[in-house]
N, C-alpha and C positions, 0 to 999 in steps of 0.2 A: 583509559575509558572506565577509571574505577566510579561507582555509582552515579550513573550518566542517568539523566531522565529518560526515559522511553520515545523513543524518536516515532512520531505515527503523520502519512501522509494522506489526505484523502484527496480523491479524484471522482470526476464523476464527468460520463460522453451523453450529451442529449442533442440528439438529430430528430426533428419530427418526421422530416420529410420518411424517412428509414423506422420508424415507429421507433426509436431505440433511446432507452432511458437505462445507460448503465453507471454503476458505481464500481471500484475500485479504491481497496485501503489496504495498506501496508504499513506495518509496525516493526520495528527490533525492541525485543526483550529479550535481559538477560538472564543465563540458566542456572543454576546451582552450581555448575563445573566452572564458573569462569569465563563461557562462552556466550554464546549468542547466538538467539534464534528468528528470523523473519515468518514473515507470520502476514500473511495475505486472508481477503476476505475477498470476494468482487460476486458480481451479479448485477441481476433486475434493481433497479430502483425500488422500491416498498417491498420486498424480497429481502429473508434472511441469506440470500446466496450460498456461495461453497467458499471454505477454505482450504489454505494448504501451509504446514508449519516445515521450515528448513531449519536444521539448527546447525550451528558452526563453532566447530573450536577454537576461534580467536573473533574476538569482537571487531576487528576490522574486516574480516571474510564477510561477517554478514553485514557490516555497513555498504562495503563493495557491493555486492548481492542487490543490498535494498534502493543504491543511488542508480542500480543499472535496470530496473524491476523499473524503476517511475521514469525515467529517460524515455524507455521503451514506451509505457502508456505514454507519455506525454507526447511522444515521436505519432504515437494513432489517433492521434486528437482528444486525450481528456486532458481537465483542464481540474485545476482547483476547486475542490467545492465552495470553499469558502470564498473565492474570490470571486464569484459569477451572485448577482443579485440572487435572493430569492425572487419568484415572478409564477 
């Protein structure tokens, strides 16, 4: 995993019936030690939201981390931002 481009996925849950417009983004970057860190944002749609950084010492922990991170959103229903129209 030597100089891998930065892996970043974005998500985003829009139910009206529920008033709920949320996003969800997950990134790995890697750290000065050789490791690797995920790197979550989520919230309100048009909201700067919260984040939260993990870091890990082997680039695969945090690839594992990051592919079980979007499973889970994807298992609650968000969905690609990119892949859903704009509308």
């Amino acid at each position: 995993m030597s100089n891998e481009q930065t892996s970043q996925v974005h998500l985003r849950r829009i139910d009206p019936t529920q008033n709920m417009r949320r996003f969800y983004m997950l990134a790995i970057q890697p750290t000065l030690f050789g490791g690797a860190s995920v790197i979550r944002n989520w919230g309100r749609i048009g909201t700067g939201g919260q984040s939260m950084m993990q870091t890990f010492d082997q680039p695969q922990e945090a690839q594992g981390a990051f592919m079980r991170l979007a499973l889970t959103k994807r298992r609650r229903g968000y969905g690609d931002a990119d892949a859903s129209g704009s509308g």
